[in-house]
ZAMITOR-338049 format. One record per atom (N, C-alpha, C): residue number from 1; chain; atom name; residue in one letter; z, y, x. Coordinates in Angstrom, 3 decimals. Layout:
<nodes>
<k = NUM; c = A; a = CA; r = a; Z = Z; Y = Y; X = X>
...
</nodes>
This chain:
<nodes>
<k = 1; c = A; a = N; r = x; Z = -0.024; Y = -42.639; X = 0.992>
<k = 1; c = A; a = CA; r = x; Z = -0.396; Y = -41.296; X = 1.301>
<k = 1; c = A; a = C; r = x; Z = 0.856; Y = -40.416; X = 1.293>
<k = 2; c = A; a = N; r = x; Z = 1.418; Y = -39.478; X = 2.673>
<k = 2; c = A; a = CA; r = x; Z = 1.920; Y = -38.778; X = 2.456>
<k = 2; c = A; a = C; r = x; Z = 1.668; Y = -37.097; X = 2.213>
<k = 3; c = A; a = N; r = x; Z = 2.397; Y = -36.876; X = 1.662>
<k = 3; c = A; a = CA; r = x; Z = 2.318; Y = -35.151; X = 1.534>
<k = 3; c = A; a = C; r = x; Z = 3.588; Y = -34.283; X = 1.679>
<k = 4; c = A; a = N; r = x; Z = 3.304; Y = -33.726; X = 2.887>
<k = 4; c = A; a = CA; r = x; Z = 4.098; Y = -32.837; X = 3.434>
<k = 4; c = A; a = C; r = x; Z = 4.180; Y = -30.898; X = 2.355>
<k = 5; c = A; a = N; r = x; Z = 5.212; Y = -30.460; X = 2.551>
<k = 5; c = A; a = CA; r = x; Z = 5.353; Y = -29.214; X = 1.695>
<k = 5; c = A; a = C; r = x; Z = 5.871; Y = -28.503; X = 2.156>
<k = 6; c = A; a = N; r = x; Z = 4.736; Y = -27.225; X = 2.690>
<k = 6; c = A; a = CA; r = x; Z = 4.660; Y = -26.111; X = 4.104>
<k = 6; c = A; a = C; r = x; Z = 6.122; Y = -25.552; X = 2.979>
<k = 7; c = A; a = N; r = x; Z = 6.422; Y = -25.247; X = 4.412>
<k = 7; c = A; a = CA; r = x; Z = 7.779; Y = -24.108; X = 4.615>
<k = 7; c = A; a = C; r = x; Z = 7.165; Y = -22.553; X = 3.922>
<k = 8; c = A; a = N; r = x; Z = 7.674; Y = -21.970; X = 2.665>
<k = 8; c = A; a = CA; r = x; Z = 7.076; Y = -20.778; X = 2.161>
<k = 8; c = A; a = C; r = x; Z = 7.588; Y = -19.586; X = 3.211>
<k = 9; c = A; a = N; r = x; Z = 6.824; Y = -18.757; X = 3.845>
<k = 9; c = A; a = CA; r = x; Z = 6.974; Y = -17.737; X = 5.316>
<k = 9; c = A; a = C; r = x; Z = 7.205; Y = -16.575; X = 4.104>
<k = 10; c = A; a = N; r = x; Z = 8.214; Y = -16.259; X = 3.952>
<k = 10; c = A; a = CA; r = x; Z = 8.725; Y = -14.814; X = 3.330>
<k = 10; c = A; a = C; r = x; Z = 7.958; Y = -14.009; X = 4.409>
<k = 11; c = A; a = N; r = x; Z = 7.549; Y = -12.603; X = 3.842>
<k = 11; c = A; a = CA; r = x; Z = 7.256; Y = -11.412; X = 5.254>
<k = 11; c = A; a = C; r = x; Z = 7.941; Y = -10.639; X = 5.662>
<k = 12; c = A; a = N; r = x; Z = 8.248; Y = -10.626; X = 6.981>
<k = 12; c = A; a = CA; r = x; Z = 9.654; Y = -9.401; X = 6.950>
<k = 12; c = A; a = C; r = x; Z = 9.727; Y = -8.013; X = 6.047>
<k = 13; c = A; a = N; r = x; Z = 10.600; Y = -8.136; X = 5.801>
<k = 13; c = A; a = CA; r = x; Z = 11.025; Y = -7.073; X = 5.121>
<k = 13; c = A; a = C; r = x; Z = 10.470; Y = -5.664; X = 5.604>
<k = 14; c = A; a = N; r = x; Z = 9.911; Y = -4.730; X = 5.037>
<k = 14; c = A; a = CA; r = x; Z = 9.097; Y = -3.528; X = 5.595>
<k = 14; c = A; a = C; r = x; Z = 10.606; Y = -2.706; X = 5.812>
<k = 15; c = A; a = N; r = x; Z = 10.298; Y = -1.264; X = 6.171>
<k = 15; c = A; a = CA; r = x; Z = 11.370; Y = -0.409; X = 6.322>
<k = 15; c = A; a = C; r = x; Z = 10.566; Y = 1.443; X = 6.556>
<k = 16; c = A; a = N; r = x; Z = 11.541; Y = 2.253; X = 6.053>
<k = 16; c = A; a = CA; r = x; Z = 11.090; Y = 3.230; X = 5.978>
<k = 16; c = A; a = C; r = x; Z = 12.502; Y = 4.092; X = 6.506>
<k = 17; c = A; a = N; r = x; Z = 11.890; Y = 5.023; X = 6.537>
<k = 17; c = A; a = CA; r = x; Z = 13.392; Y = 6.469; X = 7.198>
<k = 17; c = A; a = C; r = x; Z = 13.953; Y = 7.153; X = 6.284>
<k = 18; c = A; a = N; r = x; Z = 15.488; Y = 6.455; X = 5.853>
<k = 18; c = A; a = CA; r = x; Z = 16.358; Y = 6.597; X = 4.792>
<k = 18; c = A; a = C; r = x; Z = 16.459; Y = 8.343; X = 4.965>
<k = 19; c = A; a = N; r = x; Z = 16.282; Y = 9.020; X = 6.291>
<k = 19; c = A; a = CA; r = x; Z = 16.952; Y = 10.559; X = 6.270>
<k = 19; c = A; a = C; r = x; Z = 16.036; Y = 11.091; X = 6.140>
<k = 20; c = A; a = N; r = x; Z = 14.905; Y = 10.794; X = 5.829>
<k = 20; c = A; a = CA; r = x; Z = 13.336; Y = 11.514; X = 5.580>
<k = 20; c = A; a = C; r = x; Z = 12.898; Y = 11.424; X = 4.000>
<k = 21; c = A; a = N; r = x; Z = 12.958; Y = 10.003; X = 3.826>
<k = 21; c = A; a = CA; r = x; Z = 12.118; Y = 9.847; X = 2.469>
<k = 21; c = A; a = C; r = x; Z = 13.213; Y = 9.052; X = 1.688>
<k = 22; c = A; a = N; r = x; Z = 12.880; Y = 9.330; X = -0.026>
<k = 22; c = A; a = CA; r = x; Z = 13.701; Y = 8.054; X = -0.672>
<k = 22; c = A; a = C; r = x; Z = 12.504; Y = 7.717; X = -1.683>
<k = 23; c = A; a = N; r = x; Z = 12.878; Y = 6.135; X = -2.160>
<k = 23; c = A; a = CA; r = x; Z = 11.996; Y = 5.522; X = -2.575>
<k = 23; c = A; a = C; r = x; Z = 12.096; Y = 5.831; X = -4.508>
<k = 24; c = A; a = N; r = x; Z = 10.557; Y = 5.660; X = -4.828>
<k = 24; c = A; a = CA; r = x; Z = 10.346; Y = 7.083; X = -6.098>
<k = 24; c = A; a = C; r = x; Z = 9.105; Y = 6.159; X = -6.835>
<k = 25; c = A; a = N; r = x; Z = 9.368; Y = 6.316; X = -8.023>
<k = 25; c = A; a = CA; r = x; Z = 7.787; Y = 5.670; X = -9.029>
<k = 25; c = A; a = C; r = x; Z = 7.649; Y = 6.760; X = -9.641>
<k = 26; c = A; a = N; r = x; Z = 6.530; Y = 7.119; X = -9.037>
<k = 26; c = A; a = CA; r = x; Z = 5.713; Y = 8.114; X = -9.643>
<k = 26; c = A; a = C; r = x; Z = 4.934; Y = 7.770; X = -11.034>
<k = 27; c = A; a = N; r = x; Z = 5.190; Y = 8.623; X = -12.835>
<k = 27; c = A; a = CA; r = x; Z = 4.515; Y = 7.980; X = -13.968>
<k = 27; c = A; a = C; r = x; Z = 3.896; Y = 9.126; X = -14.192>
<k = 28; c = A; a = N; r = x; Z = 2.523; Y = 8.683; X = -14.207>
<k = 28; c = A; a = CA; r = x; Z = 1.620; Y = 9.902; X = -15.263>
<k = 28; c = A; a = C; r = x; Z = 1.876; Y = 9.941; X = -16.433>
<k = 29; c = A; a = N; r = x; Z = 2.323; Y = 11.488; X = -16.966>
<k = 29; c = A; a = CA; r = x; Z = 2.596; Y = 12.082; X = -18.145>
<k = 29; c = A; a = C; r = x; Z = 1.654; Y = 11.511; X = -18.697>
<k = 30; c = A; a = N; r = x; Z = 0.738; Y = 11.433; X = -18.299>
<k = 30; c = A; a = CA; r = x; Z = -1.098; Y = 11.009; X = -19.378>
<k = 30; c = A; a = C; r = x; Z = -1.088; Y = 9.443; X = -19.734>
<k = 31; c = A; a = N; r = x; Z = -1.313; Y = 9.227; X = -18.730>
<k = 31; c = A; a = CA; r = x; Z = -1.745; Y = 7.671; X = -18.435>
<k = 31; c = A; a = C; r = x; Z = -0.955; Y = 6.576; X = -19.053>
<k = 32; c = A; a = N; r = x; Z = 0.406; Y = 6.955; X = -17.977>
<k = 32; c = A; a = CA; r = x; Z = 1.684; Y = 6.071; X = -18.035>
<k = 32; c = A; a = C; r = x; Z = 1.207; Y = 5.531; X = -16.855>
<k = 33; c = A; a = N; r = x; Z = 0.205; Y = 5.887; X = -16.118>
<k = 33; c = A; a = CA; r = x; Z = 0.177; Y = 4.929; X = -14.512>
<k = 33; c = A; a = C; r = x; Z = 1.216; Y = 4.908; X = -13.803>
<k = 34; c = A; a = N; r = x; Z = 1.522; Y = 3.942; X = -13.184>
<k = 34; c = A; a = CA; r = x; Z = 2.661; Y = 4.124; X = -12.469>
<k = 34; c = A; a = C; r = x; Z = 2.468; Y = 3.500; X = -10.980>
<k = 35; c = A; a = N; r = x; Z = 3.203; Y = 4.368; X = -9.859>
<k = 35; c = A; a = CA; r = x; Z = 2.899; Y = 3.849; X = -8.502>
<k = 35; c = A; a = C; r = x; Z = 4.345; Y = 4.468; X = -7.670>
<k = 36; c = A; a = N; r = x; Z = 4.477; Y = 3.122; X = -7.026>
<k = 36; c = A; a = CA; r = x; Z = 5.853; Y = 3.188; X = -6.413>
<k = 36; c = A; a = C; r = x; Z = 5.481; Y = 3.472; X = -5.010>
<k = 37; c = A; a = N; r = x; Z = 6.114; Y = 4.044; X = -4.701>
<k = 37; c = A; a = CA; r = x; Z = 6.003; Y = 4.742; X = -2.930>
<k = 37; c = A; a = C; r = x; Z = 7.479; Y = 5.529; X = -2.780>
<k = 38; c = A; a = N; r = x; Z = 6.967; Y = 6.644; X = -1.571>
<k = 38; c = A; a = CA; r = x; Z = 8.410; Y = 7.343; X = -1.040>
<k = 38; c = A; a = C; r = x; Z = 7.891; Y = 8.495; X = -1.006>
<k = 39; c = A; a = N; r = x; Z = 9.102; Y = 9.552; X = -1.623>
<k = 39; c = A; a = CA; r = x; Z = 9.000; Y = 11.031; X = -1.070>
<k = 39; c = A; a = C; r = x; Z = 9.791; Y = 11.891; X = -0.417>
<k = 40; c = A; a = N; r = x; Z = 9.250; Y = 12.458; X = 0.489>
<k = 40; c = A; a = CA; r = x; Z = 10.008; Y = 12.993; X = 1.176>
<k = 40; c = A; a = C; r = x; Z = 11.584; Y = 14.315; X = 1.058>
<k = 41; c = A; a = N; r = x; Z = 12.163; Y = 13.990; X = 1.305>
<k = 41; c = A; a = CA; r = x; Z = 13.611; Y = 14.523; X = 0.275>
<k = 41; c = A; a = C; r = x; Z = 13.150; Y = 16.068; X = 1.077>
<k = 42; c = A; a = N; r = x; Z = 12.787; Y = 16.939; X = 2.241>
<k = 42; c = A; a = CA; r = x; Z = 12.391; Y = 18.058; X = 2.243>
<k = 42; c = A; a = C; r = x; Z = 11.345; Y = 18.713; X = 1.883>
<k = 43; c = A; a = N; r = x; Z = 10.354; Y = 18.787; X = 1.545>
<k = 43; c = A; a = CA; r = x; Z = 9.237; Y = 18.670; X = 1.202>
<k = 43; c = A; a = C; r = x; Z = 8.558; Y = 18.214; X = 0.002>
<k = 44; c = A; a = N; r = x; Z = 9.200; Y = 16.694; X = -0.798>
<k = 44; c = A; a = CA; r = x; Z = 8.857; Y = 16.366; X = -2.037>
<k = 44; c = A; a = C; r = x; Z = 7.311; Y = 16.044; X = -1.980>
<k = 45; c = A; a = N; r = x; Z = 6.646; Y = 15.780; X = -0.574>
<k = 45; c = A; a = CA; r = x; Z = 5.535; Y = 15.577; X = -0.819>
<k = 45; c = A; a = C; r = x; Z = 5.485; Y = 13.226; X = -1.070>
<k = 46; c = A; a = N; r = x; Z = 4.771; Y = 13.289; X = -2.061>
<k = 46; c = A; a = CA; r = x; Z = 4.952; Y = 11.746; X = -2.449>
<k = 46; c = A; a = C; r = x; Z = 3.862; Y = 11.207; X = -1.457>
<k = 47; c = A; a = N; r = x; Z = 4.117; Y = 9.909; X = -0.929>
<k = 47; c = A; a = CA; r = x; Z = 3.276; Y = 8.841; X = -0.096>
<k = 47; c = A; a = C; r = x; Z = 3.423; Y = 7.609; X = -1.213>
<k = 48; c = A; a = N; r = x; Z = 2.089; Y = 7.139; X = -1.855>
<k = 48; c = A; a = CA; r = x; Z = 1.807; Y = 6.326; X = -2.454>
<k = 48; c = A; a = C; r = x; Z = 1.713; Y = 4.797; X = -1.544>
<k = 49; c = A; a = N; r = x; Z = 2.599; Y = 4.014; X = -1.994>
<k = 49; c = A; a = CA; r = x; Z = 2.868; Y = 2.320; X = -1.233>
<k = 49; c = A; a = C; r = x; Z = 1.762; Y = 1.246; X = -2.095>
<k = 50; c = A; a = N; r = x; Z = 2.202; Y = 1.669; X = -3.481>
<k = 50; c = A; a = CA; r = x; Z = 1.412; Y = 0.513; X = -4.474>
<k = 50; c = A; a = C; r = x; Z = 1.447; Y = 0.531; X = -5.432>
<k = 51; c = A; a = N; r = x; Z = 0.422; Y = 0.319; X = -6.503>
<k = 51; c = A; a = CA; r = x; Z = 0.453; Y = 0.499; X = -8.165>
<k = 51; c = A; a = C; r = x; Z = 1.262; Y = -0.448; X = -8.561>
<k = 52; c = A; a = N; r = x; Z = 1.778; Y = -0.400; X = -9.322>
<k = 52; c = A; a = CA; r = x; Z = 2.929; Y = -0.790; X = -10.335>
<k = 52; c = A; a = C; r = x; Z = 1.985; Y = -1.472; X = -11.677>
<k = 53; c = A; a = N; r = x; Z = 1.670; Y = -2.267; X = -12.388>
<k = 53; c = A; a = CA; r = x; Z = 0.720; Y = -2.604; X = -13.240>
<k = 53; c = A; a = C; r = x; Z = 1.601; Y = -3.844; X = -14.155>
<k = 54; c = A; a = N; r = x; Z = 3.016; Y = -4.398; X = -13.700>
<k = 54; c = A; a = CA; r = x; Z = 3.830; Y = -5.270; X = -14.529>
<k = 54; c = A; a = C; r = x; Z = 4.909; Y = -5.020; X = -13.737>
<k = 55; c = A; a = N; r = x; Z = 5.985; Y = -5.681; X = -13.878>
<k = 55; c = A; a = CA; r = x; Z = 7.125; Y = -5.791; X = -14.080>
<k = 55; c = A; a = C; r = x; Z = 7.142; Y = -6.605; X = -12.300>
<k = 56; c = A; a = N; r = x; Z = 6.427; Y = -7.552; X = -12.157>
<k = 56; c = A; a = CA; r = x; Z = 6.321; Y = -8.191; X = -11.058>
<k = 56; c = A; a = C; r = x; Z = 6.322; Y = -7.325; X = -9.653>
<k = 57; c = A; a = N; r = x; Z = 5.069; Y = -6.696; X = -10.179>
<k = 57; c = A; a = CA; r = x; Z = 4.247; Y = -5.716; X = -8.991>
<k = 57; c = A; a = C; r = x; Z = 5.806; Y = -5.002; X = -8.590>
<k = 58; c = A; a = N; r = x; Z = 6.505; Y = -4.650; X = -9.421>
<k = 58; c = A; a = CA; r = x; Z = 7.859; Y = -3.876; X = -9.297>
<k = 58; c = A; a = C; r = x; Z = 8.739; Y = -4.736; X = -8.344>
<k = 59; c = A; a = N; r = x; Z = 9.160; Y = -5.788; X = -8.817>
<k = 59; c = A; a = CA; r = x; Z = 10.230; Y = -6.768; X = -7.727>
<k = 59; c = A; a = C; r = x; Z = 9.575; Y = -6.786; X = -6.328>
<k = 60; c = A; a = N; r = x; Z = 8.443; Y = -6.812; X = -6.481>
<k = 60; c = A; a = CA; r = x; Z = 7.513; Y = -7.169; X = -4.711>
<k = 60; c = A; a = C; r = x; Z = 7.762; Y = -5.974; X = -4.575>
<k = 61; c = A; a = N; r = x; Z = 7.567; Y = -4.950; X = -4.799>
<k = 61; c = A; a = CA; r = x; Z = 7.348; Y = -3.221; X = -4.242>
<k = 61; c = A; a = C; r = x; Z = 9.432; Y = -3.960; X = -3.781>
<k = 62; c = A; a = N; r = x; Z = 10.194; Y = -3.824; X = -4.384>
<k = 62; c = A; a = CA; r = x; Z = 11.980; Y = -3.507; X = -4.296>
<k = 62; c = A; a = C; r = x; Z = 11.652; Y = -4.938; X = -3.566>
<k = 63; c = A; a = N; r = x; Z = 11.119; Y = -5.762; X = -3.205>
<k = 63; c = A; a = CA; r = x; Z = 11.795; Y = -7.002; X = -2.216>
<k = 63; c = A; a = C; r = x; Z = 11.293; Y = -6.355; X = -1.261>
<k = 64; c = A; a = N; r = x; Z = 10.171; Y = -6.076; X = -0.974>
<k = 64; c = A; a = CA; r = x; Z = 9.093; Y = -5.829; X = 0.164>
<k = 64; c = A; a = C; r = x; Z = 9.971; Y = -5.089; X = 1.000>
<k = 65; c = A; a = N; r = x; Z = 11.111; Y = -3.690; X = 0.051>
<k = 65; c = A; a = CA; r = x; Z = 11.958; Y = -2.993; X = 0.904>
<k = 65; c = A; a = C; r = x; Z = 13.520; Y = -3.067; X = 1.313>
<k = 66; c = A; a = N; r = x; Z = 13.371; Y = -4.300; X = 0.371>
<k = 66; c = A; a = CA; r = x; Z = 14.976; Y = -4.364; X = 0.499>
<k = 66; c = A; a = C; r = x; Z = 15.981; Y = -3.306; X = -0.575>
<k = 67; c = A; a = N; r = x; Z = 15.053; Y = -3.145; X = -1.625>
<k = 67; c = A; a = CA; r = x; Z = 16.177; Y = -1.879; X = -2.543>
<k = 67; c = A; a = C; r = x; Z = 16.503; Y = -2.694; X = -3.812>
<k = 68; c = A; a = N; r = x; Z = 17.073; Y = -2.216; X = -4.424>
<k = 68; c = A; a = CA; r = x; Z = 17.803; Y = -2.003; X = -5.671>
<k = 68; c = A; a = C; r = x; Z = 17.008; Y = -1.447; X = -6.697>
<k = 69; c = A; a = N; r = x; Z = 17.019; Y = -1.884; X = -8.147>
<k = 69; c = A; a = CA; r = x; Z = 16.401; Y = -1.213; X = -8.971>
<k = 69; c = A; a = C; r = x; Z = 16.997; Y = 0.285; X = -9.739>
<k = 70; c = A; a = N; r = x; Z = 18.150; Y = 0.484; X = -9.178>
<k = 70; c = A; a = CA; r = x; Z = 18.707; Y = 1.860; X = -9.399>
<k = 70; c = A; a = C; r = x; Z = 18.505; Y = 2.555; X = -8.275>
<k = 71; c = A; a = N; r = x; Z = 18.165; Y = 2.538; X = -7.079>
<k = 71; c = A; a = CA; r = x; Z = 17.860; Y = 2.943; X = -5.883>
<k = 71; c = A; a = C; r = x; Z = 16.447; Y = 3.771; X = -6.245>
<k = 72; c = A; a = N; r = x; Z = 15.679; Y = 3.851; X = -7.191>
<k = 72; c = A; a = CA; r = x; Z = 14.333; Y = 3.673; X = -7.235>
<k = 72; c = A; a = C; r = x; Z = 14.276; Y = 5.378; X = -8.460>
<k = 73; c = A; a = N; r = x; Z = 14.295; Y = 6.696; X = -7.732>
<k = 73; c = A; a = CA; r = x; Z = 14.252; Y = 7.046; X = -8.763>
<k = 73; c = A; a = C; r = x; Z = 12.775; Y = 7.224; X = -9.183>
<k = 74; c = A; a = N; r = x; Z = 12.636; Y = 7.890; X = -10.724>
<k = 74; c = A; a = CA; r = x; Z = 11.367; Y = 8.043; X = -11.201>
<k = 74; c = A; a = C; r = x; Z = 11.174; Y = 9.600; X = -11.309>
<k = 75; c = A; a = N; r = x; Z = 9.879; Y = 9.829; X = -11.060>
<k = 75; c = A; a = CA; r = x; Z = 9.420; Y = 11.027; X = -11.061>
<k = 75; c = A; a = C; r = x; Z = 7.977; Y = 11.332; X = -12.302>
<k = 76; c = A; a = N; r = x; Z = 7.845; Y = 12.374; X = -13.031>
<k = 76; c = A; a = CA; r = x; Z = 7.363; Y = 12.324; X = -14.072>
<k = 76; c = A; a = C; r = x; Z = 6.314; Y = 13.770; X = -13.856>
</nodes>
């Protein structure tokens, strides 16, 4: 019996508009919820991407875009 072992399909990399928005984890003072998305650097209005719930959820949010974990500021 053989067994073959599928090729893992990474997803392309998403992308957003570096001169519009920068990428931001939003934490509730209350909660401590936390949700990583982008806000817009004129405006400051936040667009929610995805809850944050471990440490993981965090690397997929920064692979998904291609950033850095200092790239990422936090907003409170």
């Amino acid at each position: 019996m053989l067994f073959w072992k599928k090729e893992k399909k990474t997803a392309p990399r998403k992308t957003y508009d570096k001169e519009t928005r920068k990428p931001a984890i939003r934490v509730s003072i209350c909660s401590g919820e936390k949700v990583a998305g982008f806000q817009e650097i004129n405006s400051g209005k936040f667009h929610e991407i995805q809850l944050i719930r471990t440490d993981a959820d965090l690397e997929e949010f920064l692979e998904t875009y291609g950033l850095k974990k200092e790239e990422v500021a936090t907003i409170y």
